[in-house]
mmJSON file of the N, C-alpha and C atoms, coordinates in Angstrom:
{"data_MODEL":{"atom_site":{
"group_PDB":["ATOM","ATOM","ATOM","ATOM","ATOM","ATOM","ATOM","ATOM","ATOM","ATOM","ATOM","ATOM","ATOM","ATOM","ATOM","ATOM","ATOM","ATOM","ATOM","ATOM","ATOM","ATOM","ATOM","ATOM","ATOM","ATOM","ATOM","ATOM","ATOM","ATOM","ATOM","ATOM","ATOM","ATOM","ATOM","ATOM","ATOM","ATOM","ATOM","ATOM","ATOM","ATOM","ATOM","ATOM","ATOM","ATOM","ATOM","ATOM","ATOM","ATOM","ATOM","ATOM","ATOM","ATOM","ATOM","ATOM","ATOM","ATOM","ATOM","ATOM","ATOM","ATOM","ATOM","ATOM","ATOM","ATOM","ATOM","ATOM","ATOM","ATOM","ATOM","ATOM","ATOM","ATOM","ATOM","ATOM","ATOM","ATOM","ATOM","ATOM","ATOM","ATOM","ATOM","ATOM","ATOM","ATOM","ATOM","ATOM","ATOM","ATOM","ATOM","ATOM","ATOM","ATOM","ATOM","ATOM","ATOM","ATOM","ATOM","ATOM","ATOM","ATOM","ATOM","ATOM","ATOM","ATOM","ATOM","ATOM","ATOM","ATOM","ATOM","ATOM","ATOM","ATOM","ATOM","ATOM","ATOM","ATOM","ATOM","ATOM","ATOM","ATOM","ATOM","ATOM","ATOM","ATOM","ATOM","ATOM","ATOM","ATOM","ATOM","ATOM","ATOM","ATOM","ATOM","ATOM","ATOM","ATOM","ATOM","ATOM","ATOM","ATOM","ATOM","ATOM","ATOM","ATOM","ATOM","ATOM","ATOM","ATOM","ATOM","ATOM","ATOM","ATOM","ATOM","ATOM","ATOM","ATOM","ATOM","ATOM","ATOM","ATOM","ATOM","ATOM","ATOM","ATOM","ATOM","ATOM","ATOM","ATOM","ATOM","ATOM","ATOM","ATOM","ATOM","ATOM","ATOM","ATOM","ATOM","ATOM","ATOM","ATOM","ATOM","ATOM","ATOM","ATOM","ATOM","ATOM","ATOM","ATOM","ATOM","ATOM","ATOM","ATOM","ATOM","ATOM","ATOM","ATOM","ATOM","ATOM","ATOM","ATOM","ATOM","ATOM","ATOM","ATOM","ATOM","ATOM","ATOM","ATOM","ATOM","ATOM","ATOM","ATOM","ATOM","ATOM","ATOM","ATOM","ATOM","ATOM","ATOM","ATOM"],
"id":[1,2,3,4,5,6,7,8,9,10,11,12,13,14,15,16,17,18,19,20,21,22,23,24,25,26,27,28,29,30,31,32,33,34,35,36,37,38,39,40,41,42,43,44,45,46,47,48,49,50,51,52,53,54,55,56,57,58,59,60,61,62,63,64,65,66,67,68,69,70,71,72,73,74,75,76,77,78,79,80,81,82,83,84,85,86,87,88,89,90,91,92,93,94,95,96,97,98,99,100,101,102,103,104,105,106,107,108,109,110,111,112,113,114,115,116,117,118,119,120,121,122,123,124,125,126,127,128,129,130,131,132,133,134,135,136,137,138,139,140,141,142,143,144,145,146,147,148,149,150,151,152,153,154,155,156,157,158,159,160,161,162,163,164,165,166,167,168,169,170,171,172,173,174,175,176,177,178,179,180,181,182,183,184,185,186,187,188,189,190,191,192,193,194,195,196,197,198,199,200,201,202,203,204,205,206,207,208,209,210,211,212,213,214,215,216,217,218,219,220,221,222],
"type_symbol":["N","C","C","N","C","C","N","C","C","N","C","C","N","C","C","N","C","C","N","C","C","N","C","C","N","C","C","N","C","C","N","C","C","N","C","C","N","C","C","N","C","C","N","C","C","N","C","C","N","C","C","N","C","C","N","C","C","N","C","C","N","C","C","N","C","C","N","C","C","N","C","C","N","C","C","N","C","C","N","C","C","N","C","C","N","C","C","N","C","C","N","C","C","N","C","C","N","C","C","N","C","C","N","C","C","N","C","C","N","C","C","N","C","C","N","C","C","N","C","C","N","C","C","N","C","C","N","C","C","N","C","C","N","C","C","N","C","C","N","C","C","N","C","C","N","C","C","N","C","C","N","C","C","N","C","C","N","C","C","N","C","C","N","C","C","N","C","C","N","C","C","N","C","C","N","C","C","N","C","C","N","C","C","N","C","C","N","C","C","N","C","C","N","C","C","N","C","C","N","C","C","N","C","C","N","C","C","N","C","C","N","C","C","N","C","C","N","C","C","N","C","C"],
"label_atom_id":["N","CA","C","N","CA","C","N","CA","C","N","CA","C","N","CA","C","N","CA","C","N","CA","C","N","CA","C","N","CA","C","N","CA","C","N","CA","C","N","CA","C","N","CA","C","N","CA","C","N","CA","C","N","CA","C","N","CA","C","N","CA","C","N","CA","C","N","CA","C","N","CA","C","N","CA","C","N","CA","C","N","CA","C","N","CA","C","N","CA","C","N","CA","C","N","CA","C","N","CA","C","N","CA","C","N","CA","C","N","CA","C","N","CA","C","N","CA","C","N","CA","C","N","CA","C","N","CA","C","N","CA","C","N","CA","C","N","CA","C","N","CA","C","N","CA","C","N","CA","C","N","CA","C","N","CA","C","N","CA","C","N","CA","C","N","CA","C","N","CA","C","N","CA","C","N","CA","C","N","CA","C","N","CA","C","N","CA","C","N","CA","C","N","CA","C","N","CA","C","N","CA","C","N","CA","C","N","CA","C","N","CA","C","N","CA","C","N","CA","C","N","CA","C","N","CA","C","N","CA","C","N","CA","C","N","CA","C","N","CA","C","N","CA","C","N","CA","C","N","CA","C","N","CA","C","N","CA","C"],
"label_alt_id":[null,null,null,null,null,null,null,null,null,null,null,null,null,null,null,null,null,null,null,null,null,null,null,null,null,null,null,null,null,null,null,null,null,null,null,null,null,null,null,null,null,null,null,null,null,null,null,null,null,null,null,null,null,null,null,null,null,null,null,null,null,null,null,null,null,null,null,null,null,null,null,null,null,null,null,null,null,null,null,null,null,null,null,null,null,null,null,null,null,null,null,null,null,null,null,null,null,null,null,null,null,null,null,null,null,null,null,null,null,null,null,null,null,null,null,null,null,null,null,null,null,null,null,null,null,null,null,null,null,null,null,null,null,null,null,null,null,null,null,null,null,null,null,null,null,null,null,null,null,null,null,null,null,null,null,null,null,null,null,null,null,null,null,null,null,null,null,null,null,null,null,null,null,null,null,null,null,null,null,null,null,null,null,null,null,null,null,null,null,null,null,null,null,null,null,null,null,null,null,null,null,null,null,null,null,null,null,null,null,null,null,null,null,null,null,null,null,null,null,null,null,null],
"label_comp_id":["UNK","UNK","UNK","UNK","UNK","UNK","UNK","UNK","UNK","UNK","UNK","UNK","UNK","UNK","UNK","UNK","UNK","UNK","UNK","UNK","UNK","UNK","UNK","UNK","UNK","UNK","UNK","UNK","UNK","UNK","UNK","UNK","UNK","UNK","UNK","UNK","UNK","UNK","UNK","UNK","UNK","UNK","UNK","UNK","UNK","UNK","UNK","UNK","UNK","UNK","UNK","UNK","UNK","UNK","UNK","UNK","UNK","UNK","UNK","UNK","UNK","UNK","UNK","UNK","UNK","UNK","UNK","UNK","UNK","UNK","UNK","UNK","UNK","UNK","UNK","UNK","UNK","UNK","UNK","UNK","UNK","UNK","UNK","UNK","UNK","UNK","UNK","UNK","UNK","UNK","UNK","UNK","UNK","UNK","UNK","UNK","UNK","UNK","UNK","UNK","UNK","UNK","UNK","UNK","UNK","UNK","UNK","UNK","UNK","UNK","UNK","UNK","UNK","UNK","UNK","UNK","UNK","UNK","UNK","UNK","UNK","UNK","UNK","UNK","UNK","UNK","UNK","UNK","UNK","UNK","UNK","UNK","UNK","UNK","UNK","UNK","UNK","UNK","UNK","UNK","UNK","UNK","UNK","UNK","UNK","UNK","UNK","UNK","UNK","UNK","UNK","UNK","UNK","UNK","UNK","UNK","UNK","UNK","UNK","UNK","UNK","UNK","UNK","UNK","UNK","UNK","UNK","UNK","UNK","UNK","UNK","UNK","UNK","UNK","UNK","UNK","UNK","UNK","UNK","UNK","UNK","UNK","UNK","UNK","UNK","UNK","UNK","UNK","UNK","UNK","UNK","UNK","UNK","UNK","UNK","UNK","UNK","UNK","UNK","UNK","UNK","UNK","UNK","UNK","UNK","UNK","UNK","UNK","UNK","UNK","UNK","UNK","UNK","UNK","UNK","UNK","UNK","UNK","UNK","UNK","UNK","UNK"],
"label_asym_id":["A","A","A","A","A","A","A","A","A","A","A","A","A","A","A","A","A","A","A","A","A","A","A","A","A","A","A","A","A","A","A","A","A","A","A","A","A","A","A","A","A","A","A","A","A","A","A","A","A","A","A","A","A","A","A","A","A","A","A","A","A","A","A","A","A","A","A","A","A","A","A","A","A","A","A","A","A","A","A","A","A","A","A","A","A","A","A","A","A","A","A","A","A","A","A","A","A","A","A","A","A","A","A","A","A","A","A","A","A","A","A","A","A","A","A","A","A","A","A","A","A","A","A","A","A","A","A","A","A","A","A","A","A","A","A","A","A","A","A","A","A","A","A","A","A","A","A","A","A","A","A","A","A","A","A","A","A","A","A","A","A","A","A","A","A","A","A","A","A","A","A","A","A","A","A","A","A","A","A","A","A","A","A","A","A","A","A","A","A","A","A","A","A","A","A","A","A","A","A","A","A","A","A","A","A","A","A","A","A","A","A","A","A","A","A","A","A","A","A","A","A","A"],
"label_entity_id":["1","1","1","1","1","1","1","1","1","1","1","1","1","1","1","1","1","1","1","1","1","1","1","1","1","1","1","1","1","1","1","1","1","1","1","1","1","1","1","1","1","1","1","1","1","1","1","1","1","1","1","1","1","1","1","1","1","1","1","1","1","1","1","1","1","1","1","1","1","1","1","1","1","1","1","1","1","1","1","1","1","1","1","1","1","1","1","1","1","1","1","1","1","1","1","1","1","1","1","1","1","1","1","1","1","1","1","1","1","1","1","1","1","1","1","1","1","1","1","1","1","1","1","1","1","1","1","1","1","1","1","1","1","1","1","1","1","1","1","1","1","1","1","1","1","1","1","1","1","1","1","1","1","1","1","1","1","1","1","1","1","1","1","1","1","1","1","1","1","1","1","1","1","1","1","1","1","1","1","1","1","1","1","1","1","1","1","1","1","1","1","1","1","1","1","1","1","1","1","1","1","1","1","1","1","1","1","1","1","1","1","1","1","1","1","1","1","1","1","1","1","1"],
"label_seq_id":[1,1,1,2,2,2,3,3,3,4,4,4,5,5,5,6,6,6,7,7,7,8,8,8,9,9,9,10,10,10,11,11,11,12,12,12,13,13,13,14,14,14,15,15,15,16,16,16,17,17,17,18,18,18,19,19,19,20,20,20,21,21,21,22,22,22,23,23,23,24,24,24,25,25,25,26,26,26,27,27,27,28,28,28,29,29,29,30,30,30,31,31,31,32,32,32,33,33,33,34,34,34,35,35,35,36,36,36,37,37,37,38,38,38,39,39,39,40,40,40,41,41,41,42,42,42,43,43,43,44,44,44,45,45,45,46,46,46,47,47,47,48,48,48,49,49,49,50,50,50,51,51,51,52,52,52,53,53,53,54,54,54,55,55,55,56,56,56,57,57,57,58,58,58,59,59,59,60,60,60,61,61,61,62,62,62,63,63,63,64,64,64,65,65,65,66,66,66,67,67,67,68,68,68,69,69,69,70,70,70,71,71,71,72,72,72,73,73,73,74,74,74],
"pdbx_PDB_ins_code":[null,null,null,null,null,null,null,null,null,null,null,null,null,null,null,null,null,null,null,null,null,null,null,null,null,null,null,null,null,null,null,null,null,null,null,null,null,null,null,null,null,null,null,null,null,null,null,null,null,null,null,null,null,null,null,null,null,null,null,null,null,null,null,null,null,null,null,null,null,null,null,null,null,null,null,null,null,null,null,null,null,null,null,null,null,null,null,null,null,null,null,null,null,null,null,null,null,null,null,null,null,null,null,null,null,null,null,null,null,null,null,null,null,null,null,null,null,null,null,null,null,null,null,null,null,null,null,null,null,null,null,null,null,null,null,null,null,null,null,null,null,null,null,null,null,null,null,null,null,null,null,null,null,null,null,null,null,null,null,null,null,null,null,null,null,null,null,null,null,null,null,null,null,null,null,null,null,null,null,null,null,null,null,null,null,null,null,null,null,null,null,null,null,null,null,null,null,null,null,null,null,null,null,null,null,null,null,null,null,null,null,null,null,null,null,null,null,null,null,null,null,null],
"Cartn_x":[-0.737,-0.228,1.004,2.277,2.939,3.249,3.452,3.931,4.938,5.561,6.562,6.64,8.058,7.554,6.756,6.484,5.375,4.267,3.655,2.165,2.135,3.078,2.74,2.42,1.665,1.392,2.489,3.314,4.862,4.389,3.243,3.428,1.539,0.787,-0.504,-1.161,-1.499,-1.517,-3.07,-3.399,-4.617,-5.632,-5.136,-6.045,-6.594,-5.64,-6.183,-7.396,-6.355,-7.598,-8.917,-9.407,-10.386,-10.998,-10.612,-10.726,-11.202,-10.652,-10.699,-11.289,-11.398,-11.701,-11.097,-9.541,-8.851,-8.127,-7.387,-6.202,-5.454,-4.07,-2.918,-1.997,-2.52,-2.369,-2.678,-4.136,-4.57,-4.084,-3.296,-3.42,-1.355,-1.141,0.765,0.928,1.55,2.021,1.595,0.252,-0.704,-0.395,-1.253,-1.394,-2.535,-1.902,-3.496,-4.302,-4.101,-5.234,-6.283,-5.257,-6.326,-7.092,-6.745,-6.909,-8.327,-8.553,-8.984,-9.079,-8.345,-8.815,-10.283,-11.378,-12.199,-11.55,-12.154,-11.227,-11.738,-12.482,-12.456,-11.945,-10.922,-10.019,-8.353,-8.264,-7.207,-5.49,-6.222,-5.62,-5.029,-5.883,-5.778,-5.177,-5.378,-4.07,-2.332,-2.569,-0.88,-0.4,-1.575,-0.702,-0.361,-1.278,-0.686,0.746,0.954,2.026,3.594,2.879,4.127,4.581,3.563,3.295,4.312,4.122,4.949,6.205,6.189,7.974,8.61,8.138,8.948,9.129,8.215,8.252,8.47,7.91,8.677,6.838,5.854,5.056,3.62,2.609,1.539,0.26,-0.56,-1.686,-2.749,-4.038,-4.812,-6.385,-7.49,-8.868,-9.434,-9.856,-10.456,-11.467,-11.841,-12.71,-11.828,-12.305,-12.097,-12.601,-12.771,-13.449,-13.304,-13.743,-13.956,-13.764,-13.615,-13.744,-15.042,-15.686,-17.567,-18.096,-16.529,-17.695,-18.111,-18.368,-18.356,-17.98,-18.018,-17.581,-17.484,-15.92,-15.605,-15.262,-15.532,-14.266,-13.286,-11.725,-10.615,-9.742],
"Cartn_y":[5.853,7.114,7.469,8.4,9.022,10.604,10.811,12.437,12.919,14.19,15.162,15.072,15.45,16.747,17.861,18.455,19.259,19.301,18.201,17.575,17.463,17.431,16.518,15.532,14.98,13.492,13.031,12.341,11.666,10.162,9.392,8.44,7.967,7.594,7.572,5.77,5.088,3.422,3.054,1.906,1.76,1.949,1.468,1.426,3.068,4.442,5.474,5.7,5.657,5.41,5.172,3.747,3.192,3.692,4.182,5.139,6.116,7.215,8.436,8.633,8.245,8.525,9.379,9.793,10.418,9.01,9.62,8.47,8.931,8.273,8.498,9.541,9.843,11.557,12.623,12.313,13.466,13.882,12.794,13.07,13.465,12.801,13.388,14.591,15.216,16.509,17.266,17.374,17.985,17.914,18.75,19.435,18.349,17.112,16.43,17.718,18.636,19.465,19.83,19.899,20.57,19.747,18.077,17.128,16.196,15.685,15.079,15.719,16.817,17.167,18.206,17.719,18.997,20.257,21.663,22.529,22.708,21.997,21.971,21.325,20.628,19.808,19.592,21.261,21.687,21.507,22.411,22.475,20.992,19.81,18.711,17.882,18.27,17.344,17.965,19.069,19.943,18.97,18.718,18.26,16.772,15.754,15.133,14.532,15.391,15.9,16.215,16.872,17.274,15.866,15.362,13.72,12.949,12.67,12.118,12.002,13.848,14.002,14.277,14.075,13.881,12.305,11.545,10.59,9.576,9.985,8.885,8.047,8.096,7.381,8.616,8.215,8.766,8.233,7.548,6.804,7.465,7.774,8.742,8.048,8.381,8.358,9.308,10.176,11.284,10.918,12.151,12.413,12.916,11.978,12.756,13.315,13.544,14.063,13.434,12.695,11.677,13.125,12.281,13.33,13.522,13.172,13.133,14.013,14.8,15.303,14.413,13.517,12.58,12.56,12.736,12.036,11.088,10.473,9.194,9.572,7.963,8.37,7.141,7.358,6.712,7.118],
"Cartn_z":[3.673,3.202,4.0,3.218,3.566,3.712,4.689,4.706,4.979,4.355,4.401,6.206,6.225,7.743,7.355,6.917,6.795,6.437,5.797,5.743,4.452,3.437,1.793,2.018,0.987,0.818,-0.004,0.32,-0.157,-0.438,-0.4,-0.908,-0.79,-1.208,-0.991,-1.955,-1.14,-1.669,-1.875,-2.359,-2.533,-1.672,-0.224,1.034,1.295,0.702,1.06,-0.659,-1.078,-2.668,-2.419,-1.669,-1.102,-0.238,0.895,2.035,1.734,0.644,0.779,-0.626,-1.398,-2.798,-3.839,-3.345,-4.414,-5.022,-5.895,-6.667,-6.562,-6.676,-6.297,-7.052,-8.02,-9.054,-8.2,-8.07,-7.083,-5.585,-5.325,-3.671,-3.997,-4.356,-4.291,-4.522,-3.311,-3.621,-2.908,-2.61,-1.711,-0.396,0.146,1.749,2.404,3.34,3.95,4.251,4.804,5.734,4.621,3.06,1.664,1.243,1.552,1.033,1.954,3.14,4.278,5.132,5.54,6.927,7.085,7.673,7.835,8.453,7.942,8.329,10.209,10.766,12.483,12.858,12.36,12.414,12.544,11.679,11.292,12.677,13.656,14.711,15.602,15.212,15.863,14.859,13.814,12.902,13.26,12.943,13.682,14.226,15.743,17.301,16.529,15.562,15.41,14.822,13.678,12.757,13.865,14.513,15.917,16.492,16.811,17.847,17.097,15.774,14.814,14.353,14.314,14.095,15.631,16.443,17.721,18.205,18.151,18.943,17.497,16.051,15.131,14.345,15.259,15.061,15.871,15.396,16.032,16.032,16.398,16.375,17.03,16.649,16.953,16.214,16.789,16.306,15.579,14.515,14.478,13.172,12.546,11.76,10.579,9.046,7.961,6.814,6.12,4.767,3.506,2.928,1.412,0.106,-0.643,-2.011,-2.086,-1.861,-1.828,-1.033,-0.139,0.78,2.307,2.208,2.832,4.238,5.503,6.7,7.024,7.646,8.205,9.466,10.38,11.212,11.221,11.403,11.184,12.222],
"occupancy":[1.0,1.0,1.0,1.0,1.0,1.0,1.0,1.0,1.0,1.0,1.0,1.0,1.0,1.0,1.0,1.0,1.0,1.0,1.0,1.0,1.0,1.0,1.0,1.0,1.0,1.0,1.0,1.0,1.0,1.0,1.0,1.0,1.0,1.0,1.0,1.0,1.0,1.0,1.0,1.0,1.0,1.0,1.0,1.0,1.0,1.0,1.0,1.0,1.0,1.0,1.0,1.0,1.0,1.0,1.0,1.0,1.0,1.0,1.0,1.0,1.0,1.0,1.0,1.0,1.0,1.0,1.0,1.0,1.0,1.0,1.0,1.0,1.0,1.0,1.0,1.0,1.0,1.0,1.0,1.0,1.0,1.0,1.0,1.0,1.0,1.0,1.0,1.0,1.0,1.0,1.0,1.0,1.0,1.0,1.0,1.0,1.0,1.0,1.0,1.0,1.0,1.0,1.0,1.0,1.0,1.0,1.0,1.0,1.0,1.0,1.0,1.0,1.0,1.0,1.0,1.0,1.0,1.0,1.0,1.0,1.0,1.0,1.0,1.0,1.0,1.0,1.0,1.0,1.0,1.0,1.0,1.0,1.0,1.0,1.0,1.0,1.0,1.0,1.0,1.0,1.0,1.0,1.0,1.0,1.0,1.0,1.0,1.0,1.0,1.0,1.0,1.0,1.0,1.0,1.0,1.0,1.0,1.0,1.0,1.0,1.0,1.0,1.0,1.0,1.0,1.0,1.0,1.0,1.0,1.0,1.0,1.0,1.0,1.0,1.0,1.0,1.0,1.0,1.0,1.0,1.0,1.0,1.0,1.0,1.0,1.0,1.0,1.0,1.0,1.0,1.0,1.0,1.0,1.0,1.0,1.0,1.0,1.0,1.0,1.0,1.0,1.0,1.0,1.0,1.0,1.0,1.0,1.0,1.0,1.0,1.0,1.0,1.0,1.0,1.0,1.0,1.0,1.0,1.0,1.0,1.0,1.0],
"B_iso_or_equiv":[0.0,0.0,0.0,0.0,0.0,0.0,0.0,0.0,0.0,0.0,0.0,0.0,0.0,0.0,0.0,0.0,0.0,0.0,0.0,0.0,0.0,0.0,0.0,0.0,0.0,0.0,0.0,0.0,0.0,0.0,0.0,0.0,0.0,0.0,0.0,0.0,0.0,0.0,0.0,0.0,0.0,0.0,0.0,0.0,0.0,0.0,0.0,0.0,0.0,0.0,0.0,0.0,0.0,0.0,0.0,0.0,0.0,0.0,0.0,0.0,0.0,0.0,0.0,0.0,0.0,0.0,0.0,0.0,0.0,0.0,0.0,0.0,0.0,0.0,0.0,0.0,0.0,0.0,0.0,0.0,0.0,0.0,0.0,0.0,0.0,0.0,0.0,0.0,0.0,0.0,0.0,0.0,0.0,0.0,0.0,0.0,0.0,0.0,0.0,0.0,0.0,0.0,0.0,0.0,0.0,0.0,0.0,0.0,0.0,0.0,0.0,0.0,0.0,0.0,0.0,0.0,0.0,0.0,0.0,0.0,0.0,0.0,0.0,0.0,0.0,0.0,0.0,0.0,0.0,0.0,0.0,0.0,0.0,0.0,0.0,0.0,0.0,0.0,0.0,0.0,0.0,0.0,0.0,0.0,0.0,0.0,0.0,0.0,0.0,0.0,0.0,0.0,0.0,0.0,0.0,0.0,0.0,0.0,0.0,0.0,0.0,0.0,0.0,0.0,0.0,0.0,0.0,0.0,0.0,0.0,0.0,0.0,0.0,0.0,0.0,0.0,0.0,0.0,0.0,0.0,0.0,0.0,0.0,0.0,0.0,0.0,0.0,0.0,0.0,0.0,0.0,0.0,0.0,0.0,0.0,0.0,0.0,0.0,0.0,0.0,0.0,0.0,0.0,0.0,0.0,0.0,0.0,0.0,0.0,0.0,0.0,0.0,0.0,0.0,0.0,0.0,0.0,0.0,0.0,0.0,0.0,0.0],
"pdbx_formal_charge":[null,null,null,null,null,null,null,null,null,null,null,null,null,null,null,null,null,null,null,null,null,null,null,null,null,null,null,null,null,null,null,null,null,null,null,null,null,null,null,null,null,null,null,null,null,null,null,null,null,null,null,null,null,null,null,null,null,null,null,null,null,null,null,null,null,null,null,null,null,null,null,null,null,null,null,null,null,null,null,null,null,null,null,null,null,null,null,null,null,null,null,null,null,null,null,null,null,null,null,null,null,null,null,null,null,null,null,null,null,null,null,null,null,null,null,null,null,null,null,null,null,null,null,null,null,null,null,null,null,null,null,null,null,null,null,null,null,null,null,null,null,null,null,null,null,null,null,null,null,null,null,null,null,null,null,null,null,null,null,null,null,null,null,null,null,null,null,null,null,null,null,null,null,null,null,null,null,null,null,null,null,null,null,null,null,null,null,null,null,null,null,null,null,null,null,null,null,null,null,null,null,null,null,null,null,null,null,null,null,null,null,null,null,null,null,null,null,null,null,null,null,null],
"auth_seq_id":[1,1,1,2,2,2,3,3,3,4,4,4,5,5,5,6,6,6,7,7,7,8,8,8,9,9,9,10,10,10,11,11,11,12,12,12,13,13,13,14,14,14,15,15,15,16,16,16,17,17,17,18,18,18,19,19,19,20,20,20,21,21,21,22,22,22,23,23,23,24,24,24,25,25,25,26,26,26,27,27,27,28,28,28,29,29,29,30,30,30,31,31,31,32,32,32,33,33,33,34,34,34,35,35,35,36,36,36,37,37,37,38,38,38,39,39,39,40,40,40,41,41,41,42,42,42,43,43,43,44,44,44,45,45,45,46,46,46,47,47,47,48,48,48,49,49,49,50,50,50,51,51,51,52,52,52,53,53,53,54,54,54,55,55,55,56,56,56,57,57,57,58,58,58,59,59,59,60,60,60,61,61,61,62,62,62,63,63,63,64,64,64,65,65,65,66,66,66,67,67,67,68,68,68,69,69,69,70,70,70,71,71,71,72,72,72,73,73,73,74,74,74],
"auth_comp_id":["UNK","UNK","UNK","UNK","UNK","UNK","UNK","UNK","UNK","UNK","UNK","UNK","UNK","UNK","UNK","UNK","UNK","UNK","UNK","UNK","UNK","UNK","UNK","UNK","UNK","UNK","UNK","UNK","UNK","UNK","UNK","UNK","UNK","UNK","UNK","UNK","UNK","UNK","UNK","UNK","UNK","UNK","UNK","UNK","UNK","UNK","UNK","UNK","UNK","UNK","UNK","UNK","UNK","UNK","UNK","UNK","UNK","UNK","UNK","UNK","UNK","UNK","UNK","UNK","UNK","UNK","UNK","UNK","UNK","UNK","UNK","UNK","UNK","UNK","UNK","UNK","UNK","UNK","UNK","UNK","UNK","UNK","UNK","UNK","UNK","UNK","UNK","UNK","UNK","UNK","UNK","UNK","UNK","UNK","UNK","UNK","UNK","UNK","UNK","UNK","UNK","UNK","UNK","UNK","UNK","UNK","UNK","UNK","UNK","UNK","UNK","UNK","UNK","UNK","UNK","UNK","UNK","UNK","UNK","UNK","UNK","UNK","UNK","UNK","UNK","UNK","UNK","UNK","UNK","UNK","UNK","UNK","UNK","UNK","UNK","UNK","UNK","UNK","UNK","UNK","UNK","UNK","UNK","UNK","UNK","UNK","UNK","UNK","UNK","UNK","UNK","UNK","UNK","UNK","UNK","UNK","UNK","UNK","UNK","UNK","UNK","UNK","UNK","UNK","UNK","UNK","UNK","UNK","UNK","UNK","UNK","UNK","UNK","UNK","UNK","UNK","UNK","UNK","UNK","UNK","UNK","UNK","UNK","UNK","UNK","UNK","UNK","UNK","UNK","UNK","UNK","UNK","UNK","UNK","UNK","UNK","UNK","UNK","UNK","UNK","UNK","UNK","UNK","UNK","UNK","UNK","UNK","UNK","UNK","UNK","UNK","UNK","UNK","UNK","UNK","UNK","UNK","UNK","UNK","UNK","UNK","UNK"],
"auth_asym_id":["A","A","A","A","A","A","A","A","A","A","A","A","A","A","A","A","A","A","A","A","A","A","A","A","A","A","A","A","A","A","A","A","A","A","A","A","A","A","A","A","A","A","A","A","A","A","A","A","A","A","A","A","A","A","A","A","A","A","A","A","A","A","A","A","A","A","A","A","A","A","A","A","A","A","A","A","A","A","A","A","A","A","A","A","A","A","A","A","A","A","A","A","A","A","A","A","A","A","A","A","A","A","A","A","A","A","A","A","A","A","A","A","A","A","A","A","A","A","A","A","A","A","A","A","A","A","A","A","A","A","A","A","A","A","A","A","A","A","A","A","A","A","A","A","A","A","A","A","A","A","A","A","A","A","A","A","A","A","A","A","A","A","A","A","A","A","A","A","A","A","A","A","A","A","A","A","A","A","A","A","A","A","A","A","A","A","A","A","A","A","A","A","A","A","A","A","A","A","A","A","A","A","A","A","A","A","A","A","A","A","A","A","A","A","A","A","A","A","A","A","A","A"],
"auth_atom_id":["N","CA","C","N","CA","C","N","CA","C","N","CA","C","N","CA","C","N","CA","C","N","CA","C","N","CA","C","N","CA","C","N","CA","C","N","CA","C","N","CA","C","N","CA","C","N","CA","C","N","CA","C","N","CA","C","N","CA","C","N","CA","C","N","CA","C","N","CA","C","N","CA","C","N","CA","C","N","CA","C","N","CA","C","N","CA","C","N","CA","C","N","CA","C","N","CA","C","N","CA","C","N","CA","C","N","CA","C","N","CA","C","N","CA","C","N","CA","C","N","CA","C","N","CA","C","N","CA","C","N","CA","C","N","CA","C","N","CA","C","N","CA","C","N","CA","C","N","CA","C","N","CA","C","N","CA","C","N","CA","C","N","CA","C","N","CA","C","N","CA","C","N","CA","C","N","CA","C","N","CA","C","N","CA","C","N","CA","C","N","CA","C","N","CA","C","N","CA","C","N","CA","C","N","CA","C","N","CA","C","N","CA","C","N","CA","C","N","CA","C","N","CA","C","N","CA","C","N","CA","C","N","CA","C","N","CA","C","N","CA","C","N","CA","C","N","CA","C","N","CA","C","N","CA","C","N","CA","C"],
"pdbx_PDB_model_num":[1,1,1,1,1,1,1,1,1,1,1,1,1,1,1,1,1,1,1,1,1,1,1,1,1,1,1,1,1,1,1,1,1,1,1,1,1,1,1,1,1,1,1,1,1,1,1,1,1,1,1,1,1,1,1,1,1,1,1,1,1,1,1,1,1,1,1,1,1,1,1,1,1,1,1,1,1,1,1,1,1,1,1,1,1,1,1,1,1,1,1,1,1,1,1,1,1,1,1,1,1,1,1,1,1,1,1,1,1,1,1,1,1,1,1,1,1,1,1,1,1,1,1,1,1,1,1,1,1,1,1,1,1,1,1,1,1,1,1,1,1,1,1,1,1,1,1,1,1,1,1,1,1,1,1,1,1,1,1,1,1,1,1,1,1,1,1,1,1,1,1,1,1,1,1,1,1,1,1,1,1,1,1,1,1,1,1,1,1,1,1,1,1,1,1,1,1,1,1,1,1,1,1,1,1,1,1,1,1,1,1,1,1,1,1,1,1,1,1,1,1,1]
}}}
């Protein structure tokens, strides 16, 4: 997946399809935080989003949310 500087999903590929259980209709355009992020989560995606557009790249462990409802961690 791709994102805006501001957290659109700008480009979303099979591997998140698979992952996450939206399709690629559903997920363009959208807010990750509306999309995957649990909302206790919210605050720690930001710092990553920040991590990203400063340094270019951001690599991180956390927890996400499936269309199902679902918990992962990734």
């Amino acid at each position: 997946m791709a994102l805006s500087p501001e957290g659109t999903v700008v480009y979303w590929n099979k591997g998140a399809e698979n992952t996450f259980g939206y399709c690629k209709d559903e997920a363009l355009g959208r807010e990750l935080t509306d999309l995957i992020i649990p909302s206790d989560r919210a605050e720690e995606e930001k710092k990553f989003l920040a991590e990203a557009l400063e340094f270019g790249h951001s690599t991180f462990e956390s927890r996400r949310c499936k269309k199902n409802g679902s918990l992962i961690d990734v």
